[in-house]
N, C-alpha and C positions, 0 to 999 in steps of 0.2 A: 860681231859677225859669227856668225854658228855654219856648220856643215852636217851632214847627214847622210846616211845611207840607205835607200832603198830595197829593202830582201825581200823577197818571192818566193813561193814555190809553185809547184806547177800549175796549181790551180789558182792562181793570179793574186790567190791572198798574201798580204802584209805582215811581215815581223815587227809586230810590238813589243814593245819592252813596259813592263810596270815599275815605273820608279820608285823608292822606299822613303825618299822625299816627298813625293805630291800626290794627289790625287788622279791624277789624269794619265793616260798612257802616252805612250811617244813612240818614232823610229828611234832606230842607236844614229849618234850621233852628238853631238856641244861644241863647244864655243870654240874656235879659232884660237889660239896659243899665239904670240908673239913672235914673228919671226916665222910662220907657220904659214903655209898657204892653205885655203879650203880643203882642197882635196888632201894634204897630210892629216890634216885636223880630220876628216872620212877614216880615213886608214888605223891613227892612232884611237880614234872614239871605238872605231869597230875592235880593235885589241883587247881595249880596255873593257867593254860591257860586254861583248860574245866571248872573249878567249881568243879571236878568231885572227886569222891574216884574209883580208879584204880585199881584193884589189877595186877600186871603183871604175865604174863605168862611166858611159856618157853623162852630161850634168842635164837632168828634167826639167830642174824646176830652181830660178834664183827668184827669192819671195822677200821682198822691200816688205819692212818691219817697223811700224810708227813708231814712235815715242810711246812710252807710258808712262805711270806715274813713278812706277820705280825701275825703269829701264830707259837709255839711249834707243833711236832709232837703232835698227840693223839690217843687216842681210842674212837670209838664210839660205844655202845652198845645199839641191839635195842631189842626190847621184845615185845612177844604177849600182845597188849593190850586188846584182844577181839571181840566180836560183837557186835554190838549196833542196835537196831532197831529204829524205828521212835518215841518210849515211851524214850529210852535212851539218843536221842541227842535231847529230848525236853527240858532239865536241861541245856545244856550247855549254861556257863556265860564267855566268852571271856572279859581279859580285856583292856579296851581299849585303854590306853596306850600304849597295846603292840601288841594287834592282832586284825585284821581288820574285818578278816573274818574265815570261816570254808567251808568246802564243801568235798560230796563225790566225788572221782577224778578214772577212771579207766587209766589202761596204756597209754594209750595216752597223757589224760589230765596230767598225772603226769610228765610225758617227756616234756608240755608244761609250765608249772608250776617253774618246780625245777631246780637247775642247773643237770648237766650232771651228777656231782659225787652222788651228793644227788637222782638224779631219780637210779642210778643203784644202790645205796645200798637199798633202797624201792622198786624197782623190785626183787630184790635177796633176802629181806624179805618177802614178797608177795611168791613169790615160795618157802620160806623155809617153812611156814604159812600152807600151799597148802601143801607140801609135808611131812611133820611133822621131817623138819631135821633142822639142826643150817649152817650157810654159815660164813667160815674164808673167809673175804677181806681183801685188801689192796687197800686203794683208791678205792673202791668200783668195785674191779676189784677181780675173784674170784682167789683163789692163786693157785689151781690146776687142 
């Protein structure tokens, strides 16, 4: 089970994060901790990769996660992180072990960035944001 945090600014684009492990870019956010609920596991991801204290918002988007070949099913849970203006991500402290970089991304950039399933469950956050509704996926595909 993974959580996540949605960040904004005012021009509706996305905070990505460049991982220093992978290829691909991502929101801030991982895996659920023991004992942890979704939304802690938002709060404590958002500490640990911005620097930042987080509070989350409504939840957008919970994204049913098959099997792979080296992974269990899961859940992904993503949440308003908010909006941040240029005084807000004057604080951000990436670390660098783990994250390369940050940047504001809009639809496009995001499609070029992320893998396929990850840009469609952050476009389908992005419109639930936009539309002040929650999105059931599966595999990042909307269920109905």
């Amino acid at each position: 089970m993974g959580a996540a945090v949605l960040i904004t600014d005012a021009a509706g684009r996305a905070l990505l994060v460049e991982p220093a492990y992978k290829d691909c870019w991502e929101i801030v956010g991982g895996c659920v901790d023991a004992d942890e609920s979704p939304r802690q596991a938002a709060v404590r991801e958002a500490k640990e990769e911005l620097g930042k204290s987080i509070v989350p918002g409504r939840l957008l988007v919970a994204d049913w996660v098959p099997p792979r070949p080296d992974r269990t099913e899961g859940v992904m849970f993503v949440y308003d992180g908010g909006t941040l203006d240029g005084h807000g991500t004057a604080d951000i402290h990436l670390p660098p072990d783990e994250l390369r970089s940050w940047a504001w991304c809009d639809q496009e950039q995001i499609w070029d960035r992320m893998s396929e399933r990850l840009a469609r469950r952050i476009t389908a956050a992005l419109r639930a944001k936009a539309e002040g509704t929650m999105v059931d996926l599966e595999d990042g595909f909307h269920t109905h």
